[in-house]
N, CA and C atoms as a LAMMPS dump frame, in Angstrom:
ITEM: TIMESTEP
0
ITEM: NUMBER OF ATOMS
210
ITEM: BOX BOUNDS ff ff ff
-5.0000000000000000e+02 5.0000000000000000e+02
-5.0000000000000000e+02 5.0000000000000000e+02
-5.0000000000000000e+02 5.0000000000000000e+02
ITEM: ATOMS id mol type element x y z
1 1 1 N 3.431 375.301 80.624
2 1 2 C 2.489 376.131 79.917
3 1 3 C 1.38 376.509 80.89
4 2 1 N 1.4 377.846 80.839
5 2 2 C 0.446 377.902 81.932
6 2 3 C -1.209 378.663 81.118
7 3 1 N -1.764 379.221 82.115
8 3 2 C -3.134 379.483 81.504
9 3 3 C -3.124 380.443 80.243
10 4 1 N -2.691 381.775 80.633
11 4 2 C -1.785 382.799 79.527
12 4 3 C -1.436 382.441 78.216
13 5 1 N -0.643 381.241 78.628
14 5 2 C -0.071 380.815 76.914
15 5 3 C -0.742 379.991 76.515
16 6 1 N -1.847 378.853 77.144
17 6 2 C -3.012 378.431 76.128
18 6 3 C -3.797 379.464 76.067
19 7 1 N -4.243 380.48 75.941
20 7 2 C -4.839 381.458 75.67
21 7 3 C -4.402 382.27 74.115
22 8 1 N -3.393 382.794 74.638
23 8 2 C -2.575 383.03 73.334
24 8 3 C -2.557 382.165 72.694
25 9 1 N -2.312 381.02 72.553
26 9 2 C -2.011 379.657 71.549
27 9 3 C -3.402 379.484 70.949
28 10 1 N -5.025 379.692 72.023
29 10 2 C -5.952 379.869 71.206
30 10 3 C -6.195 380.501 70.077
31 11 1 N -5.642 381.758 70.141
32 11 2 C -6.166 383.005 69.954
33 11 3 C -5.46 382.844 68.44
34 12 1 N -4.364 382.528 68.546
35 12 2 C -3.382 382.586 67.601
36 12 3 C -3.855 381.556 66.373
37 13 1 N -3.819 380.641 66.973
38 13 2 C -4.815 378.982 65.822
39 13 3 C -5.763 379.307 65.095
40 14 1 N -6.678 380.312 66.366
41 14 2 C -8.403 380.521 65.775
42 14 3 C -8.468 380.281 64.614
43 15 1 N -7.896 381.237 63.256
44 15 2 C -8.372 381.06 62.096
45 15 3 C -7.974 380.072 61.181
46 16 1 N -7.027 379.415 61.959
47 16 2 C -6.557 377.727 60.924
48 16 3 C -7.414 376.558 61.343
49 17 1 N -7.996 376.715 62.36
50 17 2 C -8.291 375.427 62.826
51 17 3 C -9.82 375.299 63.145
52 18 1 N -11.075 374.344 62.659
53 18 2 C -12.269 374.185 63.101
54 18 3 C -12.66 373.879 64.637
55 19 1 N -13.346 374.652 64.572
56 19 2 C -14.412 374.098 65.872
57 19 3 C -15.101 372.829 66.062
58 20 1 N -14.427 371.918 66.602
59 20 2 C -14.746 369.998 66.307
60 20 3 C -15.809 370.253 67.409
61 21 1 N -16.612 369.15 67.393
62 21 2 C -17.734 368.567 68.002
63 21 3 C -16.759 367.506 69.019
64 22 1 N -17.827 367.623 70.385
65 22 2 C -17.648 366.32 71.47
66 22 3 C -18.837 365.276 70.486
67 23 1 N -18.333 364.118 70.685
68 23 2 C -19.295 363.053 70.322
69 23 3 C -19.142 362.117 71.78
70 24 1 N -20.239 362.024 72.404
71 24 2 C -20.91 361.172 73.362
72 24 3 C -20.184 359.622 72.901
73 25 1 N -19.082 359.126 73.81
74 25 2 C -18.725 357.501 74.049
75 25 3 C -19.954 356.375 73.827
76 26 1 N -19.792 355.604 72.75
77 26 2 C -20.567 354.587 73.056
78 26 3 C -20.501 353.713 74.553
79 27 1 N -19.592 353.826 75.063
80 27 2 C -19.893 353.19 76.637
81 27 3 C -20.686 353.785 77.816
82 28 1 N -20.847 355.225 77.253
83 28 2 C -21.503 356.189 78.627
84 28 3 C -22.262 355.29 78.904
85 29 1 N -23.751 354.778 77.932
86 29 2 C -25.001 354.893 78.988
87 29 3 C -24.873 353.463 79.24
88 30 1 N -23.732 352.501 78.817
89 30 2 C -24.124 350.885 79.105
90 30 3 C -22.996 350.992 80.784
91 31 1 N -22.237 351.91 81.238
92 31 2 C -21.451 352.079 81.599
93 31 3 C -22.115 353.167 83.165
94 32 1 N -22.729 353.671 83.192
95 32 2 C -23.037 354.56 83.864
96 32 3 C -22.539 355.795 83.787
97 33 1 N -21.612 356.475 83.116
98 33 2 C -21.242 357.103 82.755
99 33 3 C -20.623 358.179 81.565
100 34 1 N -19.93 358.875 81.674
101 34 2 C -19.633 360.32 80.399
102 34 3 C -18.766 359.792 79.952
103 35 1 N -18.746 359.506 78.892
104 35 2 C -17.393 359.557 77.973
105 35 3 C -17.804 360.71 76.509
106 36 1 N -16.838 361.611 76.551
107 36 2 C -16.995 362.228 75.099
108 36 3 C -15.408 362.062 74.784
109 37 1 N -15.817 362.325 73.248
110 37 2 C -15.025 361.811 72.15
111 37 3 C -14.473 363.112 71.273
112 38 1 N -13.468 364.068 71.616
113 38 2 C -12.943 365.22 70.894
114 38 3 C -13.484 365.106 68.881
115 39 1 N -13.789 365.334 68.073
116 39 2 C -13.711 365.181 66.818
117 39 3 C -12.512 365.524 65.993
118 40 1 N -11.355 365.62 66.247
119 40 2 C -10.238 366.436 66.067
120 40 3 C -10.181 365.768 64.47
121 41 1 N -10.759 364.774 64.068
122 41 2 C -10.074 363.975 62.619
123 41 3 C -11.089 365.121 61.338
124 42 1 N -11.94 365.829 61.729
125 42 2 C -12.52 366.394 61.301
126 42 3 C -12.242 367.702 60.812
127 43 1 N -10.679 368.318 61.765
128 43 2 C -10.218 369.582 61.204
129 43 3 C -9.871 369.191 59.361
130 44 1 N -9.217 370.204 58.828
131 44 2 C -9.511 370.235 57.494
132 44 3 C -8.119 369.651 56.836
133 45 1 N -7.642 369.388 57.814
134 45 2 C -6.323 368.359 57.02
135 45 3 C -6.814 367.037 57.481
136 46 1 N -7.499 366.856 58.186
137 46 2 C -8.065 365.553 58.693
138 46 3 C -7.291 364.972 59.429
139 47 1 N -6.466 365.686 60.347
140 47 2 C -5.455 365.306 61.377
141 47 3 C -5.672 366.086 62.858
142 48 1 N -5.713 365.076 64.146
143 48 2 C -5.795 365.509 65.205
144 48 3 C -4.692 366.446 65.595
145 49 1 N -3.629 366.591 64.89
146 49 2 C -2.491 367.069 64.879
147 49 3 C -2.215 368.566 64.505
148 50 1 N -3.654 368.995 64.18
149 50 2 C -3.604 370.353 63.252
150 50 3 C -3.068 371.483 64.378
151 51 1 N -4.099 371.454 65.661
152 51 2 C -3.486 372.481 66.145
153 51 3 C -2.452 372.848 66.794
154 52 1 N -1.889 371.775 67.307
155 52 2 C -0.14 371.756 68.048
156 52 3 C 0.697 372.484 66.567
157 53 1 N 0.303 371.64 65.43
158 53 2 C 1.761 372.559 64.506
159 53 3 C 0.853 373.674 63.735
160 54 1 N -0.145 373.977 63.778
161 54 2 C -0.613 375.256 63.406
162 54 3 C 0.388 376.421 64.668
163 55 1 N -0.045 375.871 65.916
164 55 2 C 0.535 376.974 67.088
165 55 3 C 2.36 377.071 66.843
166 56 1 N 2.619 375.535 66.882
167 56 2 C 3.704 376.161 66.814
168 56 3 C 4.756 376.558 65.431
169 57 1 N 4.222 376.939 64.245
170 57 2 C 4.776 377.51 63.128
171 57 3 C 4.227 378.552 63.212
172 58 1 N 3.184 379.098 63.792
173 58 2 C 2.688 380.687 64.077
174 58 3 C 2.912 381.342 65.327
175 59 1 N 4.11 380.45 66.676
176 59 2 C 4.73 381 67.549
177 59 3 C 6.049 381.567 66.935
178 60 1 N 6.384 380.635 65.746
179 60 2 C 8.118 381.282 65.38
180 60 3 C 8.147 382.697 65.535
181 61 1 N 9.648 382.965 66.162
182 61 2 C 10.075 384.357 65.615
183 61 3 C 10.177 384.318 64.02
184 62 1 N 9.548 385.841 63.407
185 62 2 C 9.864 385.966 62.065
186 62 3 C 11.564 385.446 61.509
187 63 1 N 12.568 385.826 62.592
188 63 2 C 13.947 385.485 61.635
189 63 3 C 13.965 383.701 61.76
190 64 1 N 12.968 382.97 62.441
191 64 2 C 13.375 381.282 62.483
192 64 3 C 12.675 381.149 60.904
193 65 1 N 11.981 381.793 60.182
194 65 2 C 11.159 380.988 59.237
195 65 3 C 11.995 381.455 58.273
196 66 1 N 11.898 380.168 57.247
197 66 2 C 12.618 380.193 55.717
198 66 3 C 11.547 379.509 54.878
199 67 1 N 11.193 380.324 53.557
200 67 2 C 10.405 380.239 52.952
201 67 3 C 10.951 379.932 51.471
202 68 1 N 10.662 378.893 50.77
203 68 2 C 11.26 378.856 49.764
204 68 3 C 10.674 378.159 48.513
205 69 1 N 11.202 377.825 47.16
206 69 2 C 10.066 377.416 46.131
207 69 3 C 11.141 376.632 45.407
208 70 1 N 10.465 375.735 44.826
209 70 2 C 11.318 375.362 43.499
210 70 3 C 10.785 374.954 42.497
């Protein structure tokens, strides 16, 4: 995956997925250093997981998807 297709893969997510916060590591300052902490549990399914299968069910070609009810 190169730069191009995380780009597109952004672009594509944008409207499923929140804008999470870095939260500052409790070890930075006892530590000398940066640690941040992605917020990903915060998207709206409450799974770090949102945007890998947001991207890839909105990469399918239209003929891979089957839509159905019961």
């Amino acid at each position: 995956m190169g730069g191009a297709d995380l780009l597109a893969a952004a672009s594509r997510i944008a409207p499923y997925v929140v804008r999470t916060p870095l939260l500052r590591g409790p070890v930075t300052a006892a530590h000398g250093t940066r640690l941040l902490l992605k917020a990903e549990h915060l998207q709206l399914g409450g799974s770090f997981k949102m945007r890998g299968a947001a991207n890839a069910v909105l990469a399918l070609a239209a003929d891979r998807v089957v839509t159905g009810s019961s």
